[in-house]
C-alpha positions in Angstrom: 41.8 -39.7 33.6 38.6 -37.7 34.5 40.4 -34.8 34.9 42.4 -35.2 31.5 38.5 -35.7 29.9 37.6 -32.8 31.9 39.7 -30.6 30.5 40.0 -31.9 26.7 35.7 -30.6 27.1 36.5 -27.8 28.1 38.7 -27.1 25.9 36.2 -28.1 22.9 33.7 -26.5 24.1 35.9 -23.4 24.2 36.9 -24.0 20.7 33.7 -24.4 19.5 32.1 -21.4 21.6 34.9 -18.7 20.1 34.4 -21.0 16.3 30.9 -20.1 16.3 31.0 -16.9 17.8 33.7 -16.1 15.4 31.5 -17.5 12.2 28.7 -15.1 13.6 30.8 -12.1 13.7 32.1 -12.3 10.3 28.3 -13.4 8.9 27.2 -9.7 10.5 30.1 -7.9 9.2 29.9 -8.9 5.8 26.0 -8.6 5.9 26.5 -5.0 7.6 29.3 -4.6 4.4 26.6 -5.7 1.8 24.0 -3.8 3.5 26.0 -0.5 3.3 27.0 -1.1 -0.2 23.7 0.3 -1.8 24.1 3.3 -4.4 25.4 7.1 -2.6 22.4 9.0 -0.6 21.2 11.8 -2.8 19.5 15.0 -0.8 16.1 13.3 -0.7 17.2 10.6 1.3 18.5 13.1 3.7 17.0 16.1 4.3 14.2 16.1 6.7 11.5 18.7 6.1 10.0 20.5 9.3 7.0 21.1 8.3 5.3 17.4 8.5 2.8 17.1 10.5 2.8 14.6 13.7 0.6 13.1 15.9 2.3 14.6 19.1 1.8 18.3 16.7 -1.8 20.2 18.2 -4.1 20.8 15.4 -7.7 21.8 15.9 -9.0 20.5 12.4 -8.6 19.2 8.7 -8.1 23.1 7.3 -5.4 23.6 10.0 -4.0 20.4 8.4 -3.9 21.4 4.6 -2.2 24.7 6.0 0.2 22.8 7.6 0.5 20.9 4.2 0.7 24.4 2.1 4.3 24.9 4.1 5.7 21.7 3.9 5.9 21.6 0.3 6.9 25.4 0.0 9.7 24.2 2.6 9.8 21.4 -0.2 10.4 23.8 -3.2 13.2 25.5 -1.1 14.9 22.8 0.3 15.3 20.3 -2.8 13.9 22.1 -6.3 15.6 25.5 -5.2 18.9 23.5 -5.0 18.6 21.0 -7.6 18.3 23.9 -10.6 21.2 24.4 -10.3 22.6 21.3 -11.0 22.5 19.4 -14.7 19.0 18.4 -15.2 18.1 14.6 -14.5 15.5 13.4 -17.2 13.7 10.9 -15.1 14.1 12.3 -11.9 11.0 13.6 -10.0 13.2 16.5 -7.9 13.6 18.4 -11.0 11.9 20.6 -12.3 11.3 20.3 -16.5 12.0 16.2 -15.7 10.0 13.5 -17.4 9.2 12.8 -13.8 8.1 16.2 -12.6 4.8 15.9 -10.8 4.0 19.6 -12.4 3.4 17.8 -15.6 -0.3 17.5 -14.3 -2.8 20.3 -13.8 -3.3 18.7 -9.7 -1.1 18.2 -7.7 -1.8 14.6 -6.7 1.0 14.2 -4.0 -1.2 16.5 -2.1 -4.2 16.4 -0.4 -7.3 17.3 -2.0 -10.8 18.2 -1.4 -13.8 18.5 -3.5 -17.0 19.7 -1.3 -19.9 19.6 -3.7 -23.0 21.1 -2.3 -25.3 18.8 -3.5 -23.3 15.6 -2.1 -25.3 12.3 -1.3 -22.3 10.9 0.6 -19.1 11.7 1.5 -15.9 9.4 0.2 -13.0 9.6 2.2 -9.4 8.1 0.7 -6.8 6.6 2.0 -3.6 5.6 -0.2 -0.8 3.1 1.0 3.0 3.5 2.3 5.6 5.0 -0.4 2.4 6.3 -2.4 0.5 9.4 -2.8 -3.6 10.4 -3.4 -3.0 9.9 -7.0 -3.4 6.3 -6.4 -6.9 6.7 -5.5 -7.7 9.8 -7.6 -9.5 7.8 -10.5 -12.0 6.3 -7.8 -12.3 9.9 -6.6 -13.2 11.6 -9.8 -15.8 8.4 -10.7 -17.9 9.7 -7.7 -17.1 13.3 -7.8 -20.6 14.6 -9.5 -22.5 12.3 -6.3 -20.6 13.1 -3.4 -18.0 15.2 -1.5 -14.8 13.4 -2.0 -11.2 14.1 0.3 -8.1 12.3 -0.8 -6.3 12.5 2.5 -2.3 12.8 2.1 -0.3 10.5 4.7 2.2 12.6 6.6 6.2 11.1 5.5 4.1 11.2 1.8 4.5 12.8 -1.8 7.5 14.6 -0.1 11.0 12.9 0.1 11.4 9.4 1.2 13.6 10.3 4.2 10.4 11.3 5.6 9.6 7.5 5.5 13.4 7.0 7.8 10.6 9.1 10.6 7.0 8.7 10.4 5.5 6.4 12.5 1.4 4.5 11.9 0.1 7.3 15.2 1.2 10.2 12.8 -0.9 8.7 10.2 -3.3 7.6 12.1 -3.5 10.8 13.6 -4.4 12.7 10.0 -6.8 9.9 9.1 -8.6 11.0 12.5 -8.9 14.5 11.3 -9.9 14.0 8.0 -12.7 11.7 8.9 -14.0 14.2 12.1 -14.2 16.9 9.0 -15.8 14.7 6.6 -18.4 13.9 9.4 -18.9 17.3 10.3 -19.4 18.8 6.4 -21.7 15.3 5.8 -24.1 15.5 8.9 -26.5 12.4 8.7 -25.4 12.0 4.8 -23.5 8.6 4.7 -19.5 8.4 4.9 -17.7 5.7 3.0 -14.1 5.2 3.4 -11.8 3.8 0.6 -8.6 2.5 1.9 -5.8 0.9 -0.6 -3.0 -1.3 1.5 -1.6 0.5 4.3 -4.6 3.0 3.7 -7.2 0.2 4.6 -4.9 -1.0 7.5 -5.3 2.4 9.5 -9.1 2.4 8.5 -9.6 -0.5 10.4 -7.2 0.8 13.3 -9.4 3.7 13.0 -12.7 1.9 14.0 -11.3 -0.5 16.1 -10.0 2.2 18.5 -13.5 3.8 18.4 -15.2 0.5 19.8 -12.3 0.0 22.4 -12.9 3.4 23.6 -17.0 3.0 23.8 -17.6 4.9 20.4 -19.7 4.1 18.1 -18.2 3.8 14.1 -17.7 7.0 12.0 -18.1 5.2 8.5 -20.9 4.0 7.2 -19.4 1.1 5.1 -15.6 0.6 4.3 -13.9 -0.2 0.4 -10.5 -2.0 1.0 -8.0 -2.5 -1.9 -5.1 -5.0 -1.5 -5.4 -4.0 2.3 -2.2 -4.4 4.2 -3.8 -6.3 7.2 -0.9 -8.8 7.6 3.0 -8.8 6.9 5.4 -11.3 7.1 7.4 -11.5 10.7 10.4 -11.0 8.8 9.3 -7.7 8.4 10.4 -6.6 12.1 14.1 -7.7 11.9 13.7 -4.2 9.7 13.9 -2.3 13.0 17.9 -4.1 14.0 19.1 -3.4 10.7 17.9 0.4 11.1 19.5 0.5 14.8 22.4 -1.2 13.7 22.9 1.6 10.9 22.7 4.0 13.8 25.0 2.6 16.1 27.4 2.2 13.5 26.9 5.5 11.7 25.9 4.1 8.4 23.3 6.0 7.1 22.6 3.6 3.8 21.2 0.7 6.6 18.3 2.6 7.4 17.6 1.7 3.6 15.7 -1.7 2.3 16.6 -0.3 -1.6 18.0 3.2 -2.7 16.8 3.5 -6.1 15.9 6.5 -8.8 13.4 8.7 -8.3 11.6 7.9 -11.3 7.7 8.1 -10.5 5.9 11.0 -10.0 3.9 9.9 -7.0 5.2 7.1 -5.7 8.7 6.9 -4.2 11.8 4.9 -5.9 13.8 4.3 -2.5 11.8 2.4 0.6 12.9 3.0 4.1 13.2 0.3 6.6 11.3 2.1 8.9 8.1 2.0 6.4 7.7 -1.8 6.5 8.9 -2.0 10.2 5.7 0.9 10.4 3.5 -1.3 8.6 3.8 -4.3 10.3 3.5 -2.5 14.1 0.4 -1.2 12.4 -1.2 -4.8 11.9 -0.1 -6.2 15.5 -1.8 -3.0 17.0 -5.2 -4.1 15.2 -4.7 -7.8 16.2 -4.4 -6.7 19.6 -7.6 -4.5 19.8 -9.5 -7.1 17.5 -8.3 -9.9 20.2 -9.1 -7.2 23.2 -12.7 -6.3 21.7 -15.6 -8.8 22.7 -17.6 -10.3 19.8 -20.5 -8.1 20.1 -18.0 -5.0 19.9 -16.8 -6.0 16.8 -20.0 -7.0 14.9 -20.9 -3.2 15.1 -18.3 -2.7 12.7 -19.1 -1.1 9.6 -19.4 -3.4 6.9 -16.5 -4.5 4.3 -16.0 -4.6 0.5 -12.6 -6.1 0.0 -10.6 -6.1 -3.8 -7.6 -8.5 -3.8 -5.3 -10.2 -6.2 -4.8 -13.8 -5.1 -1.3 -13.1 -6.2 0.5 -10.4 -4.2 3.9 -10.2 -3.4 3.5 -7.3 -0.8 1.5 -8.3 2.1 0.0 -11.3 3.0 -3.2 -12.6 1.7 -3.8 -15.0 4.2 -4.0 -12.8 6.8 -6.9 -11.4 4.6 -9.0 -14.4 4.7 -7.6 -15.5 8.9 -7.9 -11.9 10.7 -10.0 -10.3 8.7 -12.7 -12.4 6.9 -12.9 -15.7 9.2 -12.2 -13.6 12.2 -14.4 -10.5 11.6 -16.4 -11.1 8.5 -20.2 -10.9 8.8 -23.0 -11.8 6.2 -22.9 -8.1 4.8 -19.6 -8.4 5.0 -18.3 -9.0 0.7 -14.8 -10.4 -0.6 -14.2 -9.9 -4.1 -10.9 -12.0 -5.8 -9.0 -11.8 -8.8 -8.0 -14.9 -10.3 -5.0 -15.4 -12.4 -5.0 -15.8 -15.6 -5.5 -19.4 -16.6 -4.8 -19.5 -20.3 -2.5 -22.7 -21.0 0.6 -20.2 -21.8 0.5 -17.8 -18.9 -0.6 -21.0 -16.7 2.6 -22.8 -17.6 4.7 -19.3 -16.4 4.2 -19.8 -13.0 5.8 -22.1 -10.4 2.7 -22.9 -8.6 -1.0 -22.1 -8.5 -1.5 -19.7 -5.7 -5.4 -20.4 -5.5 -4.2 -23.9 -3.7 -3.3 -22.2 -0.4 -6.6 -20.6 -0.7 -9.0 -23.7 -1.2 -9.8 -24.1 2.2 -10.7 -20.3 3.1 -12.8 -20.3 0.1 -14.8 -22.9 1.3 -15.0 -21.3 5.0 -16.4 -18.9 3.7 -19.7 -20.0 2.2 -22.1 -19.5 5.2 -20.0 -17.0 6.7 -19.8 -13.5 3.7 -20.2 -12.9 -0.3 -16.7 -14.5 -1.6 -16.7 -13.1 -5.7 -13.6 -15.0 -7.8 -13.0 -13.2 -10.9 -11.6 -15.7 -13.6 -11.4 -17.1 -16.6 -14.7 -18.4 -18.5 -12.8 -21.8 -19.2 -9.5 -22.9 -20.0 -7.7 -21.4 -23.2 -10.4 -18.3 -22.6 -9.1 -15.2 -21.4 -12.5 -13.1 -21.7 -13.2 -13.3 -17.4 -16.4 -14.3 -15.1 -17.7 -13.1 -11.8 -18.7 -16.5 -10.0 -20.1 -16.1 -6.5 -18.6 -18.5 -4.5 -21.7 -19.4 -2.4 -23.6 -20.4 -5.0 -21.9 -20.7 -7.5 -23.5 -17.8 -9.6 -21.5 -17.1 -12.9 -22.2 -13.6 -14.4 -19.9 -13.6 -17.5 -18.2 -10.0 -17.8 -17.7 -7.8 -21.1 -13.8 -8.2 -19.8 -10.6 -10.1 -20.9 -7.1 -10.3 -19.9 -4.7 -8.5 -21.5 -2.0 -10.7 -24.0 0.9 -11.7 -22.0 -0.5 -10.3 -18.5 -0.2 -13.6 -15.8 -2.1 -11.9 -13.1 -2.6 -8.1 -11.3 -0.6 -6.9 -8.6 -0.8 -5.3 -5.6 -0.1 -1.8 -6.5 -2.4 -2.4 -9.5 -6.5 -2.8 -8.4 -6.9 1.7 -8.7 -5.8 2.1 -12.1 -7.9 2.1 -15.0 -6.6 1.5 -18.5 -6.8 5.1 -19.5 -4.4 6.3 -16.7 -1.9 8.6 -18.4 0.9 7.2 -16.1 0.3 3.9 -15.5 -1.9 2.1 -18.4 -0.6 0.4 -21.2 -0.9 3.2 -23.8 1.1 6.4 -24.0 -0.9 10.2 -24.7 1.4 11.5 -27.7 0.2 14.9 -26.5 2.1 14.5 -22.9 5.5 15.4 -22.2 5.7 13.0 -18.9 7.2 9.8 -18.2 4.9 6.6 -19.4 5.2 3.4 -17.0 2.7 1.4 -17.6 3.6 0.1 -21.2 6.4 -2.4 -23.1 9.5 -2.7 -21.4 13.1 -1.5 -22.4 15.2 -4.6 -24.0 18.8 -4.8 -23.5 21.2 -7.1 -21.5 20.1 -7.5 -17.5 21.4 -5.3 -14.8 21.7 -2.2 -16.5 18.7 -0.2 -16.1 18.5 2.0 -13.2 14.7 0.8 -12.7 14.9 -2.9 -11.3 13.4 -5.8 -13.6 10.9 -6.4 -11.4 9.4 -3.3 -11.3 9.5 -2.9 -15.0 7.3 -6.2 -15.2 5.3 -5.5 -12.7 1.4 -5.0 -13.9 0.6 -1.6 -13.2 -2.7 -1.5 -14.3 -6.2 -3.1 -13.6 -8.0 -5.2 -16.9 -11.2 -5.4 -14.4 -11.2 -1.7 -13.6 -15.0 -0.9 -14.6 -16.3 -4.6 -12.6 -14.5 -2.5 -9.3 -16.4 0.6 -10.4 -19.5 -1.4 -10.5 -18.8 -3.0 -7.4 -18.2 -0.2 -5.5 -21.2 1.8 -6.8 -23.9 -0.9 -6.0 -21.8 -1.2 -2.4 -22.3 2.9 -1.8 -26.1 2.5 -3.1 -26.1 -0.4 -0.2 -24.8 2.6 2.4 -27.5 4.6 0.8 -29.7 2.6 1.4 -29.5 1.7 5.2 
């Protein structure tokens, strides 16, 4: 009888072992099947260009780097633009030339790095932009403080090229040009304060950038540091992206080293996002929670202080890890947070499925003896004109500002752009020829556009634009100052 029980188990167990391993099977083929079924691979997704520069590449300097950068795009022009003229001309696609999307609609060339040296600099401003993104992001900041100080938007190598270049670049490469454009800006600027202004993945390697220097025994190269929707934690989820990138190679499926293939609609910012750039990303903030957990507490309060911009919504990284590894672990009395409310207007209110600020209520209050928390909001309910109340003690300074009809809240590619951007604010220049995405949306039925929904609706533009300015200024002035 024991036997007989034995061997019914076994045979169960058998069952069950070859059910399950069957159901997982045919869960990873059909989720390798809808992985692969993404639109075709067009040239930019595939041709890798040469000329990039990596950390493992020897340069002595930041001129040997824009060199470097001068052949990459010529390799560029040869390699994509040569080839698409002579195909039929896509309208809204940036790799042709004459296209609504052409970045040679404007007089710079904003996927590239640029330099302005001005003799007569008080500072220097070094910029940083985020993954899939290009200088331009940052260029309005950079033109604010142009006549004051020598300003370098720094271009991230795999950026304003081809997104395959985001299928290879890894956080050392950038990490590695950040390096050299900060040693040159130090060099040019002497004893003149250095002010770095990092946006998302930007502000990420910043911080990787100091935190290396006190690990090593060096002392800071940046006077003070500007963060803007910083990328300083990302969801865990975010590492399964290396598998699926494997998997793709294993099986020799090209379209799995994709997270979306999409058209290449924007002049400096790319439509298709690599797996590898999120995987990237998020090695990037476990390699500054490891030299923030290695460094003792006396390391880290030499670091320079922090001005930080954020939308309390934002869907790309996570704002938590804001207030937990940045602010609570790191953040010191001239340390200053700065948060954007949404917009609390009964309509827009009643649009969303929750109120984010009630995940926030207890790092708010944290923070009170701790750093300057700023929460831009509304002046009252129904009233969309905003205030700037300090947190700590409970200040109100009521700002010539108001949100925007129909806008719920900012995003997190939004916090750089001004109003009067060409590209991304809400009004169109007659007198351009280029693509317009910041405006009204195209109506029709759902599922037809090549531009996702989501994108289409996401805010693009900052309302508050001239309260960051300000903020900013009297922060440099501060730098000045010390």
């Amino acid at each position: 009888m024991r036997r007989r029980l034995w061997g019914l188990g076994k045979h169960l167990g058998l069952a069950l072992f070859y059910g399950s391993l069957g159901v997982v099977v045919t869960a990873l083929v059909a989720g390798v099947w809808w992985l692969n079924s993404k639109p075709d691979l067009a040239l930019w997704h595939q041709v890798k260009l040469k000329s990039e520069f990596d950390a493992e590449r020897p340069l002595k300097d930041f001129p040997a780097y824009l060199a470097l950068e001068q052949t990459l795009f010529e390799e560029l022009e040869q390699r994509v633009y040569n080839q698409t003229a002579e195909r039929p001309l896509a309208p809204f696609n940036r790799y042709y030339h004459g296209s609504f999307a052409d970045p040679a609609h404007w007089a710079t060339p904003w996927n590239r790095s640029f330099e302005w040296p001005n003799p007569q600099a008080e500072y220097g401003l070094l910029l940083v932009h985020g993954m899939s993104d290009s200088p331009y992001y940052l260029a309005h900041i950079g033109q604010h403080f142009a006549d004051r100080a020598r300003v370098l938007g720094l271009r991230l190598p795999g950026h304003g090229t081809l997104p395959s270049a985001l299928t290879q670049v890894r956080w050392q490469d950038m990490a590695a040009s950040l390096a050299l454009a900060a040693r040159h800006m130090r060099a040019e600027l002497g004893d003149r304060p250095l002010v770095l202004v990092g946006f998302s993945t930007g502000a990420a390697l910043a911080l990787q950038h100091e935190l290396s220097r006190l690990s090593e025994g060096e002392t800071p190269l940046f006077d003070r540091m500007v963060f803007i929707s910083p990328a300083i934690g990302l969801s865990p989820v975010a590492r399964g992206a290396w598998w699926q990138a494997r998997i793709g190679q294993w099986l020799g499926l090209d379209k799995l080293a994709w997270e979306s293939v999409g058209l290449e609609y924007h002049p400096f910012k790319y439509g298709s996002f690599a797996v590898n750039a999120g995987d990237v990303v998020y090695r990037l903030t476990q390699a500054n929670q490891a030299l923030i957990e290695g460094l003792s507490p006396q390391a880290l309060a030499t670091l320079p202080p922090m001005l930080t911009f954020n939308s309390i919504i934002d869907q790309t990284v996570d704002t938590q890890a804001l207030f937990e590894t940045l602010y609570l672990a790191l953040g010191k009395s001239e340390d200053e947070l700065v948060l954007f409310d949404i917009n609390r207007t009964w309509l827009d209110s009643q649009l969303l499925t929750q109120d984010p600020i009630s995940d926030y209520r207890l790092f708010l209050d944290a923070s009170r003896s701790r750093f300057r928390t700023t929460l831009v909001e509304n002046r009252g309910v129904g009233d969309d004109r905003v205030q700037a109340r300090e947190i700590q003690d409970g200040a109100v300074e009521p700002l010539p500002l108001s949100w925007p009809q129909g806008v719920h809240s900012l995003s997190h590619v939004a916090l750089t752009i001004p109003r009067a951007d060409p590209l991304l604010g809400p009004q169109r220049d007659p007198n351009r020829v280029h693509i317009h995405l910041g405006g009204g949306v195209i109506r029709g039925e759902r599922g037809m556009l090549a531009i996702p929904a989501d994108e289409v609706l996401r805010q693009k533009w900052n309302p508050f634009y001239p309260y960051l300015i300000a903020r900013i200024e009297r922060w440099i002035e501060g730098a000045e100052a010390d």
